[in-house]
Backbone bond lengths (Angstrom), bond angles and torsions (degrees), N, CA, C in turn:
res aa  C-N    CA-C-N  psi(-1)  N-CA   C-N-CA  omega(-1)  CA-C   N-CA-C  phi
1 X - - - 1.434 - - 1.527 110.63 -
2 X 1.860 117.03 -60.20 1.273 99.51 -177.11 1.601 100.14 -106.22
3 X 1.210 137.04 171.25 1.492 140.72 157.63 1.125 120.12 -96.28
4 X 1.499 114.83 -25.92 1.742 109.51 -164.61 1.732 94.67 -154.84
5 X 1.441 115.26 117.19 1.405 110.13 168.42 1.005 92.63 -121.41
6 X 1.576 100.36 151.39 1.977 114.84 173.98 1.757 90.31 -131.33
7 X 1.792 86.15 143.09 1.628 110.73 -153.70 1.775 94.00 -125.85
8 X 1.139 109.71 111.22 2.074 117.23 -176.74 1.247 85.59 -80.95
9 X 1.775 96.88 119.63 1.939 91.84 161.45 1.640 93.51 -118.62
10 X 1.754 92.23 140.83 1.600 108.72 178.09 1.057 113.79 -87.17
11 X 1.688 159.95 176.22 0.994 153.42 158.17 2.035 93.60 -88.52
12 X 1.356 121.47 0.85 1.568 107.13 -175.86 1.957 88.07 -105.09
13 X 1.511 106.53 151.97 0.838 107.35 152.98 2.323 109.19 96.47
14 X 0.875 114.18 -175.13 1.955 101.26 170.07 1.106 127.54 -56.20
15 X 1.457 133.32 -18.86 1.555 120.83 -158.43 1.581 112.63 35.29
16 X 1.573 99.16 -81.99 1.151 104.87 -161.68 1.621 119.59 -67.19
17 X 1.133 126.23 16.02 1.792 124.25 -164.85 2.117 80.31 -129.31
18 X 1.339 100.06 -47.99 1.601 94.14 167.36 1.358 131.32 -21.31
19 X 1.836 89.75 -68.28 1.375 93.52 -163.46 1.985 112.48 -97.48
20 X 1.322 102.73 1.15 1.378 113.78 158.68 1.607 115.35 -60.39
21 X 1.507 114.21 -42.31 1.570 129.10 -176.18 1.750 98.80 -72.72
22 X 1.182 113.58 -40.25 1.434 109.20 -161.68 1.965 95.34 -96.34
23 X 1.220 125.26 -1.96 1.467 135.54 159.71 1.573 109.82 -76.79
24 X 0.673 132.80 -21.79 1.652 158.85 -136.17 1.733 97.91 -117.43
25 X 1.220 106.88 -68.36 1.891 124.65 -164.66 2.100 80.24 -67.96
26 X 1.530 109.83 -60.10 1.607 118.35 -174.85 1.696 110.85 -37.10
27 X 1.056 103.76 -47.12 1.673 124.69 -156.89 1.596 96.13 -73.14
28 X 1.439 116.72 -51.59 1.622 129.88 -179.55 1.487 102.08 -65.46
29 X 1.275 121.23 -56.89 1.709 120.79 -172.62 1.355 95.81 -62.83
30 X 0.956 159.96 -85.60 1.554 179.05 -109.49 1.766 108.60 76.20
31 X 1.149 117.35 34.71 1.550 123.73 174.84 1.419 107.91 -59.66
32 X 1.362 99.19 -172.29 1.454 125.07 161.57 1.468 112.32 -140.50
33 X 1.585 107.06 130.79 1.534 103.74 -168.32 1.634 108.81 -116.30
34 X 1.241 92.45 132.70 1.215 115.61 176.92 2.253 122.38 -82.99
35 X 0.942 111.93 73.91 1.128 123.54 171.04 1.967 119.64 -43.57
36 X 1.455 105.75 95.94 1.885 97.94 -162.10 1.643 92.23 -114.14
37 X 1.029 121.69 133.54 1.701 130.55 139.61 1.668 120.93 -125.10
38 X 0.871 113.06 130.67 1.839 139.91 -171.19 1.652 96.03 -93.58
39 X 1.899 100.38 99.35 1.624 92.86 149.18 1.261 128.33 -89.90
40 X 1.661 109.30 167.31 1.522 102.72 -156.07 1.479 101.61 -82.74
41 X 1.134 129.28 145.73 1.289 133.23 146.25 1.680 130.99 -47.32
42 X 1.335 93.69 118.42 2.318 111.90 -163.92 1.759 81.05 -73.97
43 X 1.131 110.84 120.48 1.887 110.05 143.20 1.463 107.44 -65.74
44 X 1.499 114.76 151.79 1.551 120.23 -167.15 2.419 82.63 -90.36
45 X 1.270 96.10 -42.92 1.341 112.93 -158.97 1.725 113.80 -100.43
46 X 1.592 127.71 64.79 1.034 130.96 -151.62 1.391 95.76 -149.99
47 X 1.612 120.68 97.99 1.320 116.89 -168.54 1.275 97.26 -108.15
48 X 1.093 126.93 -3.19 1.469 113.93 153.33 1.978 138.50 -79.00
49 X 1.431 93.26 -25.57 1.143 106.69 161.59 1.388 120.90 -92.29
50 X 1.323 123.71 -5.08 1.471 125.46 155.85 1.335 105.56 -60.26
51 X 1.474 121.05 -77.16 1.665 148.66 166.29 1.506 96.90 -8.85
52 X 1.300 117.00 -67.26 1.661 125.11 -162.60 1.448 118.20 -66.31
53 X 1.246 99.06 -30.56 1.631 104.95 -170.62 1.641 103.94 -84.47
54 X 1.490 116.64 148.23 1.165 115.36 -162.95 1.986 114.03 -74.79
55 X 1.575 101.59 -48.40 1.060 110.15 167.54 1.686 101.22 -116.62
56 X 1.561 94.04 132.74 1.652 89.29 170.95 1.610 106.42 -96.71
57 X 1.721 107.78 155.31 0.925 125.06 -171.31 1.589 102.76 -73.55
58 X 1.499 107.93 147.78 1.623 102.61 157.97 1.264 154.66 -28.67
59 X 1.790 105.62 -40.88 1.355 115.68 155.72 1.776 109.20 -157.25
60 X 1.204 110.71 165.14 1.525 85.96 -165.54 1.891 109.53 -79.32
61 X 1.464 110.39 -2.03 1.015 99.39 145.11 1.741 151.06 -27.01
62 X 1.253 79.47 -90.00 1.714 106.73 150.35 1.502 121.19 -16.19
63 X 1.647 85.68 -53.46 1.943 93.40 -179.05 1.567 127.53 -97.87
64 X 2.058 92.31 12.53 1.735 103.63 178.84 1.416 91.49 -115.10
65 X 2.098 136.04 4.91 0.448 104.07 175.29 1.442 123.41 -95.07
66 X 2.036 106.10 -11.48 1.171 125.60 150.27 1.410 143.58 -29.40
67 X 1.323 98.95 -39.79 1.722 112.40 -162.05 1.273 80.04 -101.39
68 X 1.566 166.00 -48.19 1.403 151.58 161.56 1.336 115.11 -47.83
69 X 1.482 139.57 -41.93 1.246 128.05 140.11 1.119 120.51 -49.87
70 X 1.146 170.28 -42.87 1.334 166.24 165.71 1.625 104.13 -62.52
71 X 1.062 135.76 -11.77 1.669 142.67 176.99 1.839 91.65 -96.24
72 X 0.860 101.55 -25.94 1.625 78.11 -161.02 1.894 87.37 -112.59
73 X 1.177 136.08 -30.54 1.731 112.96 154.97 1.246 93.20 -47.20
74 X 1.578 142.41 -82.39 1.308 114.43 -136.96 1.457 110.14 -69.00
75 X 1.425 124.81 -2.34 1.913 101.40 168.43 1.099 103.85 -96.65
76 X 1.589 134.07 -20.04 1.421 110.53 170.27 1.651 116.32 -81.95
77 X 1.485 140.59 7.63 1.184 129.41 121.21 1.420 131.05 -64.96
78 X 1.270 141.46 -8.05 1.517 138.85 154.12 1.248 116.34 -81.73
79 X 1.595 100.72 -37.90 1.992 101.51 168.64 1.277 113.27 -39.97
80 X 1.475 116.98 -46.00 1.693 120.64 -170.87 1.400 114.60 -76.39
81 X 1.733 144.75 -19.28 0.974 158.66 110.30 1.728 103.19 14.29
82 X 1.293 109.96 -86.24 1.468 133.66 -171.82 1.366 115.41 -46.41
83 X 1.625 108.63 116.29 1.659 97.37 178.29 0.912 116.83 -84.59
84 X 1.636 117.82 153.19 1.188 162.41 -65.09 2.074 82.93 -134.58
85 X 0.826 115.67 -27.97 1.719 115.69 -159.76 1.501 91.99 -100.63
86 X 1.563 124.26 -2.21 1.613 118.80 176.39 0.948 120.00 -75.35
87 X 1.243 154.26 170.71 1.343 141.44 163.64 1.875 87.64 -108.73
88 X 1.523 108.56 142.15 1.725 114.90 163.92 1.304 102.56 -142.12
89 X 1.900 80.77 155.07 1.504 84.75 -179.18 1.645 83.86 -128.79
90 X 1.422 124.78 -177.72 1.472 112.99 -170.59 1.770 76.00 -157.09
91 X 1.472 107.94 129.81 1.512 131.41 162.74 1.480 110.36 -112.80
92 X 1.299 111.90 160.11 1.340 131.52 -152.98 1.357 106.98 -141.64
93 X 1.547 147.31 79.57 1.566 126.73 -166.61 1.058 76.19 -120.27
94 X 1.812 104.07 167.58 1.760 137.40 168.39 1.250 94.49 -118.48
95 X 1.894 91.59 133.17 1.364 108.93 -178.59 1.497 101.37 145.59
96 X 1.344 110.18 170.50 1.316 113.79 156.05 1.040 136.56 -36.31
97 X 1.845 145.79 134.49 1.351 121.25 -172.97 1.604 126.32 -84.91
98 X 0.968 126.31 -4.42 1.543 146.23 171.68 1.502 113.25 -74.59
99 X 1.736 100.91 -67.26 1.462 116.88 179.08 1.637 99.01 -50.51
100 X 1.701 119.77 -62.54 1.349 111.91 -164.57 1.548 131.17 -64.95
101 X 1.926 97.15 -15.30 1.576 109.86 152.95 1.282 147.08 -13.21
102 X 2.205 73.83 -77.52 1.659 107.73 -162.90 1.360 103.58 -70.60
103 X 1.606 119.51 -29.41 1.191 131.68 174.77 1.648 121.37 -51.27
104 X 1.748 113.96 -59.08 0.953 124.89 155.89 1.221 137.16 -42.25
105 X 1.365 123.14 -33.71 1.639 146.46 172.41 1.388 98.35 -72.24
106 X 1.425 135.67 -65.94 1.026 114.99 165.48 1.652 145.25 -85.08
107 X 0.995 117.25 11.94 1.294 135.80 154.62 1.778 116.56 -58.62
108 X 1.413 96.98 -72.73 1.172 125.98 -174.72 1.792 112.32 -75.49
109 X 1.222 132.28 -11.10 1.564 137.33 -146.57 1.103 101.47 5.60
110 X 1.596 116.37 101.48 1.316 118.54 152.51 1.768 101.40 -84.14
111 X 1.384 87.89 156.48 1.882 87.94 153.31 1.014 132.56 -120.27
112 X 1.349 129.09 34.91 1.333 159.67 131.27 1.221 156.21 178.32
113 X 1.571 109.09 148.94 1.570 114.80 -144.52 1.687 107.42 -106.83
114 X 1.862 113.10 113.33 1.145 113.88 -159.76 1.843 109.62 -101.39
115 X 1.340 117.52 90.88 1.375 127.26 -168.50 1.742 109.57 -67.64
116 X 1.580 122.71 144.19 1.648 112.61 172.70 1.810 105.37 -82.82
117 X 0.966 113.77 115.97 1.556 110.11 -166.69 1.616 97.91 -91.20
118 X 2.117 121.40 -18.69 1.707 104.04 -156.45 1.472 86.94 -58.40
119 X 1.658 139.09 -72.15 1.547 132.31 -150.82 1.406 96.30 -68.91
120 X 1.176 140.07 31.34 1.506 124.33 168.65 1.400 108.56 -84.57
121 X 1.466 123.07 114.45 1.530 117.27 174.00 1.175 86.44 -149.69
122 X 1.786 125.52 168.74 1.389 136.83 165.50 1.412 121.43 69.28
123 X 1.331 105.31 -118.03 1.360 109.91 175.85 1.543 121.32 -74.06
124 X 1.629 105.35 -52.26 1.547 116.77 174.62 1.748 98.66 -44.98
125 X 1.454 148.56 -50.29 1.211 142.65 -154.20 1.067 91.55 -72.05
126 X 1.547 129.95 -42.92 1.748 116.34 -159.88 1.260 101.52 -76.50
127 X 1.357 128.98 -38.25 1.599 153.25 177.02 1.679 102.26 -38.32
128 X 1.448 122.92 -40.72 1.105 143.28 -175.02 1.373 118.37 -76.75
129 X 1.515 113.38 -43.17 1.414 129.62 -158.80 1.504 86.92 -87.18
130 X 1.472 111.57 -57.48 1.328 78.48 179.62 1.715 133.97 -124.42
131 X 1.167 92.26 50.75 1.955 113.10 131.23 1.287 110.57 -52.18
132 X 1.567 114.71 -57.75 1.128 129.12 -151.19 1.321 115.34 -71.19
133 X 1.210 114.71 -35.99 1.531 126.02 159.01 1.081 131.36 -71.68
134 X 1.344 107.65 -21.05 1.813 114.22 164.85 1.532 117.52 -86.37
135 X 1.350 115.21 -58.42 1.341 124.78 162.22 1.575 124.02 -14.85
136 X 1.255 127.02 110.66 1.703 136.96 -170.07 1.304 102.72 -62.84
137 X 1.767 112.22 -52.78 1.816 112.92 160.82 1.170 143.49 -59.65
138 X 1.151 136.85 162.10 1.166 129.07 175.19 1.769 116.88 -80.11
139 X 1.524 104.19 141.28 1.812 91.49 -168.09 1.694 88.02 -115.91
140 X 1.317 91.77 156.30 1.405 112.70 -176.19 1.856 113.65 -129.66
141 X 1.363 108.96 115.96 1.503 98.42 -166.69 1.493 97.26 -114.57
142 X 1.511 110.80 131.50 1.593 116.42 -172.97 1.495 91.72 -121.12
143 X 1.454 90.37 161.81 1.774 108.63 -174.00 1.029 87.75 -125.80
144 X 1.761 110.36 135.25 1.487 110.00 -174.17 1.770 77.70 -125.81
145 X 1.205 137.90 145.06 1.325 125.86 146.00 2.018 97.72 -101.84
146 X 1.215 86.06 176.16 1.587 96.43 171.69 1.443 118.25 -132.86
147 X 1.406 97.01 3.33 1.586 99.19 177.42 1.954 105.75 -113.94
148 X 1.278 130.91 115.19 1.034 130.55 -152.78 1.305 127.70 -64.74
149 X 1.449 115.07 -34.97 1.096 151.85 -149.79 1.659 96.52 -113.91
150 X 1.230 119.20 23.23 1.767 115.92 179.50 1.813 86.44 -111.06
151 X 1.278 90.95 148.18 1.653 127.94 -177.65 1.367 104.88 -79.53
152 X 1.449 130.58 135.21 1.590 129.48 179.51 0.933 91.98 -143.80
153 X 1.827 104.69 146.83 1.715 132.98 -173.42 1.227 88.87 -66.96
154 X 1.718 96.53 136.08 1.897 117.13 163.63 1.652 104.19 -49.44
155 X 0.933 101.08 144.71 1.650 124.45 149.50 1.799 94.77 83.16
156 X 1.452 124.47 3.32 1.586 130.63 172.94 1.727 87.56 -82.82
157 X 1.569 99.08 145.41 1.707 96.50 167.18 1.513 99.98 -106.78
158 X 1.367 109.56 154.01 1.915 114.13 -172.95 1.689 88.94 -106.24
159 X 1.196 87.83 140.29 1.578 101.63 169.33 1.156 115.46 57.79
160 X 1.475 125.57 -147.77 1.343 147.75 -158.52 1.882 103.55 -94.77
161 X 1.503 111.59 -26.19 1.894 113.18 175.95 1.130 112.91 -28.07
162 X 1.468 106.55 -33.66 1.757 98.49 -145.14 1.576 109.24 -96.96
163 X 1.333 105.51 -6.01 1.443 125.13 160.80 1.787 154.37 -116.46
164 X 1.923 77.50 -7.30 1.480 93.32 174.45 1.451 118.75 -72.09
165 X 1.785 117.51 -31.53 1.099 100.32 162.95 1.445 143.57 -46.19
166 X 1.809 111.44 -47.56 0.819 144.98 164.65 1.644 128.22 -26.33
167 X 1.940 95.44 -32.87 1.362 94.79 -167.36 1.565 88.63 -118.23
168 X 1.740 120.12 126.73 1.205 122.14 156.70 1.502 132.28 -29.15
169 X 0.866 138.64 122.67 1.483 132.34 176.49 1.376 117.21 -68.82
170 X 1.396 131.41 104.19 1.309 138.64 -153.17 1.734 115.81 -51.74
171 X 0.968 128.09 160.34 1.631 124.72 179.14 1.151 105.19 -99.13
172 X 1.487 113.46 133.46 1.660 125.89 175.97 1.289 108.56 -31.65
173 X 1.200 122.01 -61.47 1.365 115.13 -177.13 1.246 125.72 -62.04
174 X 1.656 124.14 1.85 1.494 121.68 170.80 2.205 107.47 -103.23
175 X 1.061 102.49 -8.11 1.002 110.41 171.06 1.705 114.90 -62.69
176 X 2.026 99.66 134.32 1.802 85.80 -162.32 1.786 97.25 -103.55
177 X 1.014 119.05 -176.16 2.076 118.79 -166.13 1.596 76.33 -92.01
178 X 1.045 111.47 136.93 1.930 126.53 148.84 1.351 88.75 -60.48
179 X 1.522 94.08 145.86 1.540 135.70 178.84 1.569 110.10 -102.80
């Protein structure tokens, strides 16, 4: 059904139960999932974010080379999440996380884009909606909680339920050998 899903991991919220759910949806389709987080872009010229920060970094280099290390630990902790028979690849862009998406989606044609919807409230939800309307793919927003025993609004589906039916369970013989 799909070939290529790309999965936004946030640093707010599970990562790791995220991208287990969106390893999961990959593993059933016979996809390949694409694991994306967007570091932010350092202004060279930002005297307010110099001002704010407690210790400033050496150069703002230095501190874009941080926030790309810190993008790429957190997908190689969700990489490990993902079972083992998926194939992943994990991208890393600077920029906005929406903008550097839509970019990716079409660069890459995925055919679908799997958003973390549980911390979506406020701004991040509208931020989402409309991706979603711009976006050429279809987006799919899952609520992963990680705490078991938390209460969810009627008629929201949690996790992957609300679609596993939905998706046939592939036939042995379409299943491809891990590489």
């Amino acid at each position: 059904m799909f070939r290529s899903i790309v999965a936004l991991i946030e640093p707010t919220g599970d990562p790791t139960g995220f991208a287990r759910e969106a390893g999961a949806l990959a593993d059933r389709t016979g996809a390949r999932l694409t694991l994306f987080a967007a570091a932010p872009t350092v202004r060279t010229c930002s005297p307010v974010f110099w001002a704010a920060t407690p210790a400033a970094p050496e150069t703002p280099f230095s501190l874009q080379q941080a926030c790309d290390c810190e993008c790429e630990a957190l997908l190689r902790r969700a990489a490990q999440a993902v079972p083992e028979a998926v194939p992943v690849t994990m991208t890393v862009r600077r920029g906005r996380a929406y903008a550097s998406l839509h970019q990716e989606v079409d660069a890459a044609g995925h055919d679908l884009v799997i958003l973390d919807g549980a911390q979506a409230g406020g701004l991040r939800r509208a931020a989402q909606l409309r991706f979603g309307r711009r976006c050429d793919a279809p987006v799919l927003r899952l609520r992963v909680t990680s705490r078991p025993g938390r209460r969810r609004r009627s008629g929201w589906p949690q996790g992957l339920e609300a679609v596993r039916a939905a998706i046939p369970a592939p036939h042995p013989s379409q299943h491809r050998p891990a590489a």
